[in-house]
PAZAPA-4460 file (N, C-alpha, C; in steps of 0.05 Angstrom, whole numbers, plus 32768, in hexadecimal, padded with zeros to 4 digits):
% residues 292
    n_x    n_y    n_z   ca_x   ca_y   ca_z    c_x    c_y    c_z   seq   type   mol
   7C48   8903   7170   7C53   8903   7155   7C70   88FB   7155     1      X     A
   7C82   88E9   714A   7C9F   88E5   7149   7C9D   88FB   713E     2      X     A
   7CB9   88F8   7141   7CCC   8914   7143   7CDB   890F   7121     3      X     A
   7CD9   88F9   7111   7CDE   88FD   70FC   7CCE   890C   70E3     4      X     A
   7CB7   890C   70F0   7C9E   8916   70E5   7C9C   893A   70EB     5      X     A
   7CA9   8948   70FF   7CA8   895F   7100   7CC0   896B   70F0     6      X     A
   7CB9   898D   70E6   7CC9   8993   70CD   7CD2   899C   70E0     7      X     A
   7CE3   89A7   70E4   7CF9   89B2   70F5   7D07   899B   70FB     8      X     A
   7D20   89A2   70DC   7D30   8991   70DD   7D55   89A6   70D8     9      X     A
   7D57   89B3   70D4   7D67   89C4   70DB   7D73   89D3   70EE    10      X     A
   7D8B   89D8   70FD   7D98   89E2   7115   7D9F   89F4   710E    11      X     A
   7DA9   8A0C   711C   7DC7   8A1C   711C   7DCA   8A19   713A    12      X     A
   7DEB   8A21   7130   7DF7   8A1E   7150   7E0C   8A37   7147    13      X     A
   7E09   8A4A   714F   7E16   8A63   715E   7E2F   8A5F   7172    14      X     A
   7E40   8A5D   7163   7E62   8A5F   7179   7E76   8A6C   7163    15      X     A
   7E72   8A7F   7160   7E86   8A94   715C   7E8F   8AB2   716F    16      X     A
   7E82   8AA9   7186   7E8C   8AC1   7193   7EAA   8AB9   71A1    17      X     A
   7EB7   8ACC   71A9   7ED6   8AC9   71AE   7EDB   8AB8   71CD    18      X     A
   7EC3   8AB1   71D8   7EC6   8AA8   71FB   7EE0   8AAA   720B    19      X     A
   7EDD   8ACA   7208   7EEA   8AD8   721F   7EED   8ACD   7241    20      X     A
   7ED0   8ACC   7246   7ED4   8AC6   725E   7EE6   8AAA   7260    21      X     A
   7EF2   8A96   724B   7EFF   8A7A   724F   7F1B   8A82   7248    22      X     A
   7F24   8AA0   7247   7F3F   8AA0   723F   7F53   8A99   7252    23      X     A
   7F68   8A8D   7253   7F79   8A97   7235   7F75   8A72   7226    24      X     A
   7F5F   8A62   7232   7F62   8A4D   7228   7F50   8A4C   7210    25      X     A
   7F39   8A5D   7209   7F33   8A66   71EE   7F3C   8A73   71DD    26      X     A
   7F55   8A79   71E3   7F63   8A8B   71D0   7F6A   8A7B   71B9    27      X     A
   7F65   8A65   71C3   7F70   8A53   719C   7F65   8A38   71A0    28      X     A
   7F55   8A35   71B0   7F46   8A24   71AE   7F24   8A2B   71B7    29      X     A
   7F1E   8A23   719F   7EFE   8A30   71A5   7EEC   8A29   71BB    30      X     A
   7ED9   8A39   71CB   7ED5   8A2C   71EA   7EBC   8A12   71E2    31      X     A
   7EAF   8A1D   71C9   7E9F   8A07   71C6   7EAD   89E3   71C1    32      X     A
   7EC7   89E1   71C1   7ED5   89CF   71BD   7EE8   89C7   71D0    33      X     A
   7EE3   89D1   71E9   7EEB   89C5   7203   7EDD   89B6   7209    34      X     A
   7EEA   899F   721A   7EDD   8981   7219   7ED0   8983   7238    35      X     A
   7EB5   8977   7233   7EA9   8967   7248   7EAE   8951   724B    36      X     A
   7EBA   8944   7253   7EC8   8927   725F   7ED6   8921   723F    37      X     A
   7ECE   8916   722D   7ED6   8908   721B   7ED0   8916   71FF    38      X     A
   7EC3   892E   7205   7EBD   8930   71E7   7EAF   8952   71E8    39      X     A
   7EB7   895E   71D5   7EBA   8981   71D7   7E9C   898A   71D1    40      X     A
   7E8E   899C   71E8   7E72   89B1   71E8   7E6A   89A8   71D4    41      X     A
   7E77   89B2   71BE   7E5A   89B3   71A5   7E5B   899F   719A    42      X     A
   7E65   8984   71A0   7E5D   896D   7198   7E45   895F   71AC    43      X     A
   7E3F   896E   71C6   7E29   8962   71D6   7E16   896F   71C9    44      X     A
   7E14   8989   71BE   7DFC   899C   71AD   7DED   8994   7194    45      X     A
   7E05   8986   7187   7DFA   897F   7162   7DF5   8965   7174    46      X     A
   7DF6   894D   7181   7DF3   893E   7193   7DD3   8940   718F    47      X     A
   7DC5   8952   71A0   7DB0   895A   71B0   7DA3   8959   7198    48      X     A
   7DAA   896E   717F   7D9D   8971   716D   7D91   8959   715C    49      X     A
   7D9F   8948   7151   7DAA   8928   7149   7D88   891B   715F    50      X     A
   7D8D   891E   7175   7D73   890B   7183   7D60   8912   717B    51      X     A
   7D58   8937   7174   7D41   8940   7175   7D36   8941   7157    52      X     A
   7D42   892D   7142   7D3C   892D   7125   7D4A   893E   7119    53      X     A
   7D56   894E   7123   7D64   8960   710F   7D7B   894E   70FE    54      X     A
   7D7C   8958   70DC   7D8D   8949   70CC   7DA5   895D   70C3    55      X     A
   7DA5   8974   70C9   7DAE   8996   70B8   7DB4   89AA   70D1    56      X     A
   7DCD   89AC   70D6   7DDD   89BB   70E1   7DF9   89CC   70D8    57      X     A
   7DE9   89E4   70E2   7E01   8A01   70CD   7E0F   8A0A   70EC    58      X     A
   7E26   8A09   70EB   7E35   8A10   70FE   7E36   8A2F   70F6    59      X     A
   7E3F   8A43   710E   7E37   8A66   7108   7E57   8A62   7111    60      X     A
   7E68   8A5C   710F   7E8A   8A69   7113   7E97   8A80   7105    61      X     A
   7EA9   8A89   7111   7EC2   8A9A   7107   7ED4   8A92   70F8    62      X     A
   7EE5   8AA0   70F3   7EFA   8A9D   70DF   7F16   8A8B   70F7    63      X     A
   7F09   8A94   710D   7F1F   8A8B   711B   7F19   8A75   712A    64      X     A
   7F04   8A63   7122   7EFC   8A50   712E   7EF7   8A35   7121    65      X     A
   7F07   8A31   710B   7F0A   8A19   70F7   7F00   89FE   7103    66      X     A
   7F16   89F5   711C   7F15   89F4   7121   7EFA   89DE   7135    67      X     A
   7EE3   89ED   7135   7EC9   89E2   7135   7EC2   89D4   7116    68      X     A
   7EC9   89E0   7102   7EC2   89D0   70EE   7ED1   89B5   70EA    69      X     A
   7EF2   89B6   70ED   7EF9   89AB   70EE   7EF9   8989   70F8    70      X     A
   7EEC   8993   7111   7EE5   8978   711F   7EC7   8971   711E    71      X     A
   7EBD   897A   7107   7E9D   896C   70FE   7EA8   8961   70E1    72      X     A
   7EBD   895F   70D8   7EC9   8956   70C4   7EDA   8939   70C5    73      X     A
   7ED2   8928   70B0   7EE4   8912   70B2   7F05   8916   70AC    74      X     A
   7F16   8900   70BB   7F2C   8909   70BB   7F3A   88E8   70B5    75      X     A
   7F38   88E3   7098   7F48   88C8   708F   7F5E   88BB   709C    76      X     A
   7F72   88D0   7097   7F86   88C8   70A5   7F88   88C2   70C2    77      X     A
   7F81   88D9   70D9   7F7D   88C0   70E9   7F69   88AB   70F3    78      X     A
   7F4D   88AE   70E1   7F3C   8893   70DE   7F4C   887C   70D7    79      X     A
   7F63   887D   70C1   7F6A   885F   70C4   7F88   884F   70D2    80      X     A
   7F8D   8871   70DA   7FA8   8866   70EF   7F8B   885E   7108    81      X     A
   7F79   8861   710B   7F67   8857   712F   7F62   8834   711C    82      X     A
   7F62   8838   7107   7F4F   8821   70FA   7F69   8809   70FF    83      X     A
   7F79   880F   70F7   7F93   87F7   70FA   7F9E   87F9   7112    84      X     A
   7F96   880E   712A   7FA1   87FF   7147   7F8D   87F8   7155    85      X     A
   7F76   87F2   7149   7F5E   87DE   7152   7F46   87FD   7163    86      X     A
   7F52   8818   715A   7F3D   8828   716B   7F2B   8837   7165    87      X     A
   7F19   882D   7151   7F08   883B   713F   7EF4   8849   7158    88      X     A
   7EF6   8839   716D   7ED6   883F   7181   7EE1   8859   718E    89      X     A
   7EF8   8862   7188   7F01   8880   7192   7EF2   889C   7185    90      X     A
   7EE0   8894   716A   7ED6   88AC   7152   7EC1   88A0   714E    91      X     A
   7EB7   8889   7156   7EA0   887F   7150   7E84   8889   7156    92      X     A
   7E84   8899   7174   7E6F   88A7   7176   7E69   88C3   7160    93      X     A
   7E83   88D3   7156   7E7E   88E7   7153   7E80   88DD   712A    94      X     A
   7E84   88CA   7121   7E80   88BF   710B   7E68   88B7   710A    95      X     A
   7E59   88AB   711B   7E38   88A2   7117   7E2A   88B9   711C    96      X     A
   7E36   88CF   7124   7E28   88F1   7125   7E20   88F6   7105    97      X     A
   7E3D   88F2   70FD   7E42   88FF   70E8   7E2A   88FA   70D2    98      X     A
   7E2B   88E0   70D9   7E21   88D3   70C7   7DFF   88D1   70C3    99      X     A
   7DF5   88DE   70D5   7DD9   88EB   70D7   7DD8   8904   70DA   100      X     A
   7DEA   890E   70D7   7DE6   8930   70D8   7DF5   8941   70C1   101      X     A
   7DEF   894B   70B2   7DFD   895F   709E   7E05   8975   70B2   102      X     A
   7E23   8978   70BA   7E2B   8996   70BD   7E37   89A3   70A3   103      X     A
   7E23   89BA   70AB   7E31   89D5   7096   7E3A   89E7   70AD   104      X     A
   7E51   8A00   709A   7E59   8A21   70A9   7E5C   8A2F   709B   105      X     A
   7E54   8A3B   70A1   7E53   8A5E   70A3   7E60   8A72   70B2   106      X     A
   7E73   8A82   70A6   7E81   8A9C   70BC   7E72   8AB0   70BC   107      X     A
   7E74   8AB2   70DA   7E72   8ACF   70E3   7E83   8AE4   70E0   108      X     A
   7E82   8AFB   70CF   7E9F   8AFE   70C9   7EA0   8B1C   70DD   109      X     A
   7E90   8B23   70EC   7E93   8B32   70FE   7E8D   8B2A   711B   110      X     A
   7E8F   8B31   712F   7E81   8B2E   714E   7E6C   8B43   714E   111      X     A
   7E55   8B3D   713F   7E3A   8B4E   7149   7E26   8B45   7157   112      X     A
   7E27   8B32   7166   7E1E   8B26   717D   7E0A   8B0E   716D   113      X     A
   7E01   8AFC   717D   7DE8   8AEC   7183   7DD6   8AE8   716A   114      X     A
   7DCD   8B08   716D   7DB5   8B04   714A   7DC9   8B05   7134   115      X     A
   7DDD   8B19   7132   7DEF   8B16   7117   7DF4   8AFF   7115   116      X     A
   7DFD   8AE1   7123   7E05   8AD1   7126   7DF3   8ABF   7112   117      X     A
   7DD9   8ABE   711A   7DBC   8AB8   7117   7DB4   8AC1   7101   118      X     A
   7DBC   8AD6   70F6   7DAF   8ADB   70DC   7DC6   8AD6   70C8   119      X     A
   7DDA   8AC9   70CE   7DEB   8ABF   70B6   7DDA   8AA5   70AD   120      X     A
   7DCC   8A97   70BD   7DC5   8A83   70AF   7DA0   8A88   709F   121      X     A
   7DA5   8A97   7096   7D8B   8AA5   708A   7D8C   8A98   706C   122      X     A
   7DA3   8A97   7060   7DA1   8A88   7049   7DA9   8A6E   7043   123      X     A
   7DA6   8A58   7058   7DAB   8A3C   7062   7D8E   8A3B   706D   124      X     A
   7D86   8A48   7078   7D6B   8A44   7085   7D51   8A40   7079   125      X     A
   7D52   8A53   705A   7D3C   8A5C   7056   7D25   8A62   7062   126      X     A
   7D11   8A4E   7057   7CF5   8A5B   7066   7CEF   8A3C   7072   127      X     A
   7D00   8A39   7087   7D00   8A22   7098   7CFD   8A2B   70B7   128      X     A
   7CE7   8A25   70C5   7CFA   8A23   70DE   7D0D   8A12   70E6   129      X     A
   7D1E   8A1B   70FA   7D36   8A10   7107   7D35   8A17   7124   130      X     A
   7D47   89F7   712A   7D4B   8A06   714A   7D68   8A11   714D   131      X     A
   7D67   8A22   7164   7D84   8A31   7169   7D92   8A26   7181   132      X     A
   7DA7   8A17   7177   7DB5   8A0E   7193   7DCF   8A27   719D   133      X     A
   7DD8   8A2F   71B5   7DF0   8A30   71B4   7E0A   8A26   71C4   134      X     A
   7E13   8A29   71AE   7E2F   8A16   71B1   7E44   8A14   71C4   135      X     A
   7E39   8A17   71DD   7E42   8A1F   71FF   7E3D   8A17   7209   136      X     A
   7E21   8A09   7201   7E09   8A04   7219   7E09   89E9   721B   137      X     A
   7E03   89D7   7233   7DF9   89BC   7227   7DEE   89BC   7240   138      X     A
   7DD7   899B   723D   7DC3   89A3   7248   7DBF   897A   7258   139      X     A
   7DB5   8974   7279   7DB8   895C   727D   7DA0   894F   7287   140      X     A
   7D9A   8941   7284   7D80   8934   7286   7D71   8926   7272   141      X     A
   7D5A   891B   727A   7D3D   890E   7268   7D3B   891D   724F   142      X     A
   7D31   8931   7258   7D27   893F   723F   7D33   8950   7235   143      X     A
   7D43   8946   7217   7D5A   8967   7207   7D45   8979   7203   144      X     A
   7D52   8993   7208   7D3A   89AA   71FE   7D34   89AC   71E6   145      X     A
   7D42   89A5   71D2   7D40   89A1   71B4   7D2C   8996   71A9   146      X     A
   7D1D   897D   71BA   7D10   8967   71B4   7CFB   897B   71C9   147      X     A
   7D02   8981   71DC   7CE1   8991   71E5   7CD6   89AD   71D2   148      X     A
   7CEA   89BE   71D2   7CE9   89D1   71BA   7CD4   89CF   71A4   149      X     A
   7CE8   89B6   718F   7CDD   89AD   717C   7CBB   89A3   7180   150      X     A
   7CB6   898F   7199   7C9C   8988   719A   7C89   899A   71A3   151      X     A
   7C90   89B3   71AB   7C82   89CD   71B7   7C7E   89D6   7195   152      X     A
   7C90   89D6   7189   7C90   89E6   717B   7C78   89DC   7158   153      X     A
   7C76   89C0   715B   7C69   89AD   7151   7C4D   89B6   7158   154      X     A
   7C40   89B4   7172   7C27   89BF   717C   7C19   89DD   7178   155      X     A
   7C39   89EC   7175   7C2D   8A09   7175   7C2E   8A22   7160   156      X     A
   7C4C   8A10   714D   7C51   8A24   7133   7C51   8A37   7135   157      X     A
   7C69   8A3E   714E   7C72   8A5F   7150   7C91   8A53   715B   158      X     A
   7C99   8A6E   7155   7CB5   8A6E   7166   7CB3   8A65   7182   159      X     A
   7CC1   8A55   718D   7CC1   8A4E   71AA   7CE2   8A53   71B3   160      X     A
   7CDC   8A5A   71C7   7CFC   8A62   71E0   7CFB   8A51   71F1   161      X     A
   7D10   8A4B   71F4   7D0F   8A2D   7216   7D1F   8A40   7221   162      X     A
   7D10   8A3F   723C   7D13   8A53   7255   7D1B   8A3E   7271   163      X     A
   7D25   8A47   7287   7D37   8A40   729F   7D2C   8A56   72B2   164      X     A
   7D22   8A4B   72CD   7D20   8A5C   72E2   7D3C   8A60   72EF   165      X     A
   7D40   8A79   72F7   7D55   8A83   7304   7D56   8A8C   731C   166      X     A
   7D6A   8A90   7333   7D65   8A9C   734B   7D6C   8AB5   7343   167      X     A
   7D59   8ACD   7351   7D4E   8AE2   734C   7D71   8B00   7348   168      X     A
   7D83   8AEA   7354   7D9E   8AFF   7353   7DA6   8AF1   733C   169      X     A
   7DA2   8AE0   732B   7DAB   8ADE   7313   7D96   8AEF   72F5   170      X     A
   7D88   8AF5   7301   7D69   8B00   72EE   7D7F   8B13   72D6   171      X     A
   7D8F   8B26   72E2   7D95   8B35   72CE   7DAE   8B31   72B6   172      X     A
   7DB2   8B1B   72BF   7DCA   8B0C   72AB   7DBB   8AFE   7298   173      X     A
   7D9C   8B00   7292   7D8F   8AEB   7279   7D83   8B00   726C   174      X     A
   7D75   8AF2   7256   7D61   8B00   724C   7D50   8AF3   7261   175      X     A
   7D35   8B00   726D   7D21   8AF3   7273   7D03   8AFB   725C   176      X     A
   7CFA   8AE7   7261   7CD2   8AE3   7259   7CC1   8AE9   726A   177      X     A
   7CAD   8AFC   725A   7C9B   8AF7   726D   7C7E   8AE9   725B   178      X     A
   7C63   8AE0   726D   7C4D   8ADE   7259   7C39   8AC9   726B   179      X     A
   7C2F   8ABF   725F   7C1D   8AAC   7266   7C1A   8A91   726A   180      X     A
   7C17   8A81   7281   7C1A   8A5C   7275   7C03   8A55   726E   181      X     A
   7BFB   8A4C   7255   7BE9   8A45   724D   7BEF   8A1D   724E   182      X     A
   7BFC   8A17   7257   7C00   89F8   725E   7C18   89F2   7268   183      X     A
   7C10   89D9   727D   7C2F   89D4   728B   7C4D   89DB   727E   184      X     A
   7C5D   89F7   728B   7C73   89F8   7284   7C73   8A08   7266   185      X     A
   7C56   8A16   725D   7C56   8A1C   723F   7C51   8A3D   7243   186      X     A
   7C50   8A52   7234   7C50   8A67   723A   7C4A   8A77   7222   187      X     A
   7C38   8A8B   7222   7C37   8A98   720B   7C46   8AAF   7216   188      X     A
   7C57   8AB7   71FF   7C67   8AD4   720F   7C58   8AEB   7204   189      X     A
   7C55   8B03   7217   7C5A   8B1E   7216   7C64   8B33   721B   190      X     A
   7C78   8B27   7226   7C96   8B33   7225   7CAD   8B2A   7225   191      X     A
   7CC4   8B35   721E   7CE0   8B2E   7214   7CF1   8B3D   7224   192      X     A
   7D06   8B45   723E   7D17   8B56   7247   7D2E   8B4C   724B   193      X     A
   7D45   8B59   723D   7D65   8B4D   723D   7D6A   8B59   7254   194      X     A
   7D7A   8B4A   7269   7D8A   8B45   727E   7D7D   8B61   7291   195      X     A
   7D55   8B67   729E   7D57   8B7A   72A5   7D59   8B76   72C6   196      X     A
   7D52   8B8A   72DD   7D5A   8B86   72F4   7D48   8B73   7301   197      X     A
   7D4E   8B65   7315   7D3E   8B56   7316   7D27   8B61   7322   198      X     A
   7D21   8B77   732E   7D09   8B84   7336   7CFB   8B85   732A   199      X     A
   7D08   8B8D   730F   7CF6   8B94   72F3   7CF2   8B84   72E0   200      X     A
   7CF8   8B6A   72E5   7CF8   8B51   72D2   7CD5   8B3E   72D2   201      X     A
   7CCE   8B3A   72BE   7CB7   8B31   72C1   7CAE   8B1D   72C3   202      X     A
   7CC3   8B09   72CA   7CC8   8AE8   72D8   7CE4   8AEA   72E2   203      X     A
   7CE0   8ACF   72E2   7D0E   8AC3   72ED   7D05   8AB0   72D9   204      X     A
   7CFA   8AAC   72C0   7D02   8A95   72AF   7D0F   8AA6   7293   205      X     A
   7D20   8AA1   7298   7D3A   8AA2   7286   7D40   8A99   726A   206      X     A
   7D41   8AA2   7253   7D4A   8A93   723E   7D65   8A7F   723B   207      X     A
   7D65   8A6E   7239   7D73   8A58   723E   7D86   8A47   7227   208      X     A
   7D93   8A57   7212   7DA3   8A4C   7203   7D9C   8A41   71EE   209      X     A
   7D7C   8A3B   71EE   7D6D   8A2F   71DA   7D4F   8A39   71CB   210      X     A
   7D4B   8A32   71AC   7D38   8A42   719F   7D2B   8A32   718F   211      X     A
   7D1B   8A33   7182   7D0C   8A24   7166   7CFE   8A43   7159   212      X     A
   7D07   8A51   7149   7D0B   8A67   7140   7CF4   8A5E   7120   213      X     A
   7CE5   8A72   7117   7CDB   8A72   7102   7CF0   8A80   70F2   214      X     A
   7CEC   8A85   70D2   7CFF   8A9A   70C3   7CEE   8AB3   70C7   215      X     A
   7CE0   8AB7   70D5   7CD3   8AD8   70D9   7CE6   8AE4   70E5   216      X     A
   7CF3   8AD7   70F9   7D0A   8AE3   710B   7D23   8AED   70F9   217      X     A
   7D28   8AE7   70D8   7D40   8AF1   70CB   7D3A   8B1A   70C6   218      X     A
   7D12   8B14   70C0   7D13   8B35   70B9   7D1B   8B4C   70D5   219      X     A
   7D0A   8B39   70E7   7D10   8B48   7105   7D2C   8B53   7109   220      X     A
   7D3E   8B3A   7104   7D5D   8B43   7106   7D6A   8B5C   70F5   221      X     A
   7D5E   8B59   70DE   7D63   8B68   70D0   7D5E   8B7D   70D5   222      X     A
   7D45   8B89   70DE   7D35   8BA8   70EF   7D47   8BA6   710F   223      X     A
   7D51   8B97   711A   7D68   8B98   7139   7D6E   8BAE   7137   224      X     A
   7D78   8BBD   7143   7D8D   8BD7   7148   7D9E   8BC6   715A   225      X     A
   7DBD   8BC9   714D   7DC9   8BBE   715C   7DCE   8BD5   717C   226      X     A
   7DD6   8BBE   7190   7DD7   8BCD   71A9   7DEE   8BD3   71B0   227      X     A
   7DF6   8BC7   71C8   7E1B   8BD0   71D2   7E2B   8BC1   71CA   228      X     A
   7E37   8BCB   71C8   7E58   8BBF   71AE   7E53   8BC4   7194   229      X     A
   7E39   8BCE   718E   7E2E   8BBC   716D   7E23   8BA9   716B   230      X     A
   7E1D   8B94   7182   7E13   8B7D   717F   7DF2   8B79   7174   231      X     A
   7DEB   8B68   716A   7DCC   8B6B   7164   7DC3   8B56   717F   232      X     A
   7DB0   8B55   7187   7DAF   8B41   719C   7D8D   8B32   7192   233      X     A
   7D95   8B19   7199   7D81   8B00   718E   7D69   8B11   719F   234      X     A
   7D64   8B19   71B3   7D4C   8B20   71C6   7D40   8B2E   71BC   235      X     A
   7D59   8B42   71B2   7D43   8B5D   71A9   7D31   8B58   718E   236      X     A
   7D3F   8B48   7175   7D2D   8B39   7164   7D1E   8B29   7170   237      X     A
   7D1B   8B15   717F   7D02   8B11   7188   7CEA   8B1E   7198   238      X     A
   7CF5   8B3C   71A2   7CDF   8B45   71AE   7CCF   8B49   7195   239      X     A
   7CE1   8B5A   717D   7CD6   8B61   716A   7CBD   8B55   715E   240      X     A
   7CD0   8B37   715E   7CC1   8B20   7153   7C97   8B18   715B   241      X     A
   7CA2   8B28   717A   7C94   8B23   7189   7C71   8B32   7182   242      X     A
   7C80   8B49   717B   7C6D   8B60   716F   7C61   8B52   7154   243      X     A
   7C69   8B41   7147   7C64   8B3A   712D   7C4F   8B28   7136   244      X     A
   7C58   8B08   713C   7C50   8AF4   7144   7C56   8AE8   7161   245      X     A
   7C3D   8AD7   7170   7C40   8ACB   717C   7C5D   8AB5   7182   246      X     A
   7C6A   8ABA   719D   7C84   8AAE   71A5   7C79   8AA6   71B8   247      X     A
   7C7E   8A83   71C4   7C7A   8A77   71D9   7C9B   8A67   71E4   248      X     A
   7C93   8A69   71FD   7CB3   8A5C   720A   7CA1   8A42   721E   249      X     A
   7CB3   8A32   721D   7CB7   8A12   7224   7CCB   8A11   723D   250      X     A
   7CC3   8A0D   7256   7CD5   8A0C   726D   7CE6   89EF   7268   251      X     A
   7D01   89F7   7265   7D0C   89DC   7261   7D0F   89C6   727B   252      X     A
   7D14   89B5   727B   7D0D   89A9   728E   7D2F   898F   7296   253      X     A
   7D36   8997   727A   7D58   8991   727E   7D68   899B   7291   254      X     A
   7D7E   8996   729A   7D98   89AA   72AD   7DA0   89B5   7293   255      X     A
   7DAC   89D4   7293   7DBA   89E3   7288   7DD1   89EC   728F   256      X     A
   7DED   89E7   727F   7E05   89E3   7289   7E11   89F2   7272   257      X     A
   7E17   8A08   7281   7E2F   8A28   726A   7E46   8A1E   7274   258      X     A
   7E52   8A1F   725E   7E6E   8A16   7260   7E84   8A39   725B   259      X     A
   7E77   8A4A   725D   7E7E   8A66   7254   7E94   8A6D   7265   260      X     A
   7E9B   8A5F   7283   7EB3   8A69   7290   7EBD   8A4D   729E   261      X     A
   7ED2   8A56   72AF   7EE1   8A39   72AF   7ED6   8A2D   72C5   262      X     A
   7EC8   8A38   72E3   7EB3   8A2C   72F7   7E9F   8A17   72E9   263      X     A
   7E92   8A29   72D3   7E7E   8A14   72C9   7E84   89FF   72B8   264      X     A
   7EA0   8A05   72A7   7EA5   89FA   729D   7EAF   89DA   72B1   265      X     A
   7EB7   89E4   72C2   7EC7   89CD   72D2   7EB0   89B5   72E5   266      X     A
   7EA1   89D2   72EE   7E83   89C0   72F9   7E78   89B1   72E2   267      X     A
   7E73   89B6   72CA   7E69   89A4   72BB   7E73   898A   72B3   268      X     A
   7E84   898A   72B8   7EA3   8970   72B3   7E99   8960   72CB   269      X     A
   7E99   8970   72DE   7E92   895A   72F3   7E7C   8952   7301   270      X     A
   7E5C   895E   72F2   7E4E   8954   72F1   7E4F   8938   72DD   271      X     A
   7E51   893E   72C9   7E57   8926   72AA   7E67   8915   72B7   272      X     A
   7E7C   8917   72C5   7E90   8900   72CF   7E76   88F3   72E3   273      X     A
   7E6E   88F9   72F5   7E59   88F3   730E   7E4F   88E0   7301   274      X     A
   7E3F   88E7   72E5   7E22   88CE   72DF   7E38   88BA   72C8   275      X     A
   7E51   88B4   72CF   7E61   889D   72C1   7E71   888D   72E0   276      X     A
   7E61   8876   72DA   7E65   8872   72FA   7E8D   885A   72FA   277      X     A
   7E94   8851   72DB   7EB1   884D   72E2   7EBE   8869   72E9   278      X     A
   7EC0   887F   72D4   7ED2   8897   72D8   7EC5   88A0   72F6   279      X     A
   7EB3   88A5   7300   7EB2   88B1   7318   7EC2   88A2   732C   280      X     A
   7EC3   8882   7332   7ECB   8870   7341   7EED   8882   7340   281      X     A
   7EF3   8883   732C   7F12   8890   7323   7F1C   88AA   7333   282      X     A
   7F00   88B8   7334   7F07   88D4   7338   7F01   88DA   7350   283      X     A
   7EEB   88CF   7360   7EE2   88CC   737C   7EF5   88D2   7393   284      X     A
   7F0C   88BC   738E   7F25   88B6   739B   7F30   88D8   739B   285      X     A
   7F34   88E7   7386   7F48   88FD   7387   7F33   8918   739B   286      X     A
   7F14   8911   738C   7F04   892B   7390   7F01   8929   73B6   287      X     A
   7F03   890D   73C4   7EFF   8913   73DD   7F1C   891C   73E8   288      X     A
   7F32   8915   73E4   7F45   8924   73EB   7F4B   893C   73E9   289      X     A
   7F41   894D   73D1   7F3B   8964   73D1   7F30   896F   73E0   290      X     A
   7F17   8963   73EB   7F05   8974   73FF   7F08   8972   741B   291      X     A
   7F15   8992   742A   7F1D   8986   7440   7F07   8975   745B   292      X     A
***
C-alpha cells in the first residue's frame, strides 16, 4: 500500500523536558536543537516524519523552548540577505521541509513527564491516530521506524511500539515488552514493565523512542497515577492501554542514536560525519592523531 494512502498522517514530537543530563549547554539552548553535523535533532525527526507521509506536526515544548518553534518558522529577513549573496541552498533543505509539513505547538506548561507531554496534544489529535516521535532521538539506516510503524500499523489497527534489543546491563534503563511474535520482528504484547531488573524483565527489547498511538491512549492517560516527581509516564498508559485493547511492537531495524548526554551526543556527530565521505576525508587527518 503507498504510504500516501495510509491515515496516519499526523506526528507529535515531545521535547519539553529540561535535558539535564546536556547541561550547562541546554540551559538556553534546547538539546533537541543541537546540531548533528549541519542541522539541529529535531530537524532529522519531522525529517523522518515528512518520508513516512506524514503532513501534520504539533511540537509538545515549554515556555522555555521557543526557540524549537522558532526554527520551524520562516525567517524573511535573513531568506533574502542568503538570496542576494547567492546562498539560498544554505535553508533550502529545511524550506522544502517546510513546505510539506504543517508544524504546529503546544506548551507544556508543567514538567509532568512523557504522558502529560502526550496528552497535550489530545485536542490537535482528535480521533486520529498519530505517531509519537521524540525529539532526542534519531534514528540511521534503510528503514525509518516511522515508515515501519506506520506500515505495521496499516496491517494491524492497533497501537504499535518500535522496540530495540538491549544488552542485558542496560535492561533496567527502558521500558521493556514482553508478548508474542506472531511474524518476523512483530509481537503481540502482554506485558509492559518500566525500567525493571533485568532478572525480572520479560525480554531485552526495549521501547525505543518511537509509537503509532491510537486516541484510546488520551483516556488511559487520563486514569495514569502520576509516579515519582509527579510525572505521568507514557508506559504506564500503555500498560493500561493494554488492558483495554490489543498493543503490538515492531523491532526496529534502524540504528538508534540518543542525543540525551554529551558521549552520545558526540558519538552521533561522528558516526553522521563517517557516512559523508568529503567531511570525513577532513576529519580523518585530526581523529588518527588523536588516537594514540
Amino acid at each position: 500500500m503507498p504510504l500516501q494512502n495510509y491515515i496516519v498522517k499526523k506526528a507529535v514530537i515531545p521535547a519539553a523536558g529540561f535535558g539535564t543530563r546536556m547541561l550547562p549547554a541546554a540551559k538556553a539552548v534546547p538539546k533537541e536543537l543541537l546540531p548533528i553535523l549541519d542541522r539541529p535533532t529535531i530537524q532529522y525527526v519531522v525529517e523522518e516524519a515528512a518520508a513516512a507521509g506524514i503532513d501534520d506536526v504539533l511540537l509538545v515544548a515549554s515556555r522555555d523552548k521557543r526557540a524549537i518553534e522558532d526554527h520551524f518558522d520562516r525567517n524573511a529577513e535573513l531568506e533574502q540577505r542568503l538570496r542576494d549573496g547567492g546562498k539560498e541552498a544554505l535553508l533550502a533543505p529545511l524550506n522544502a521541509l517546510l513546505a510539506r509539513v504543517k508544524i504546529h505547538s503546544v506548551r507544556q506548561s508543567e514538567q509532568r513527564g512523557l504522558g502529560d507531554a502526550v496528552n497535550q496534544a489530545r485536542r490537535h489529535v482528535g480521533d486520529q491516530p498519530f505517531a509519537c516521535l521524540l525529539g532526542d532521538t534519531i534514528f540511521s539506516g534503510d528503514a525509518a521506524p516511522t515508515r515501519q510503524l506506520i506500515e505495521a500499523y496499516a496491517a494491524l489497527g492497533t497501537s504499535i511500539i518500535g522496540v530495540e534489543e538491549v544488552p542485558p546491563e542496560k535492561v533496567s534503563r527502558y521500558g521493556i515488552v514482553g508478548g508474542v511474535e506472531i511474524a518476523p520482528g512483530v509481537l503481540r504484547l502482554d506485558t509492559l514493565v518500566e525500567k525493571p531488573a533485568a532478572d525480572k524483565a520479560p525480554s531485552r527489547l526495549a521501547i525505543a523512542a518511537r509509537y503509532v498511538l491510537t486516541p484510546a491512549i488520551f483516556d488511559c492517560l487520563d486514569a495514569t497515577v502520576p509516579g515519582k516527581g509527579g510525572e505521568i509516564q507514557l508506559t504506564d498508559a500503555l500498560r493500561l492501554l493494554l488492558e483495554r485493547q490489543p498493543i503490538h511492537a515492531v523491532k526496529l531495524t534502524g540504528r538508534r542514536h540518543d542525543i540525551g548526554n554529551p558521549v552520545d551526543w558526540l558519538r552521533t556527530n561522528i558516526l553522521y560525519a563517517s557516512g559523508d565521505r568529503a567531511l570525513w576525508q577532513e576529519l580523518l587527518p585530526l581523529l588518527k592523531q588523536l588516537i594514540p
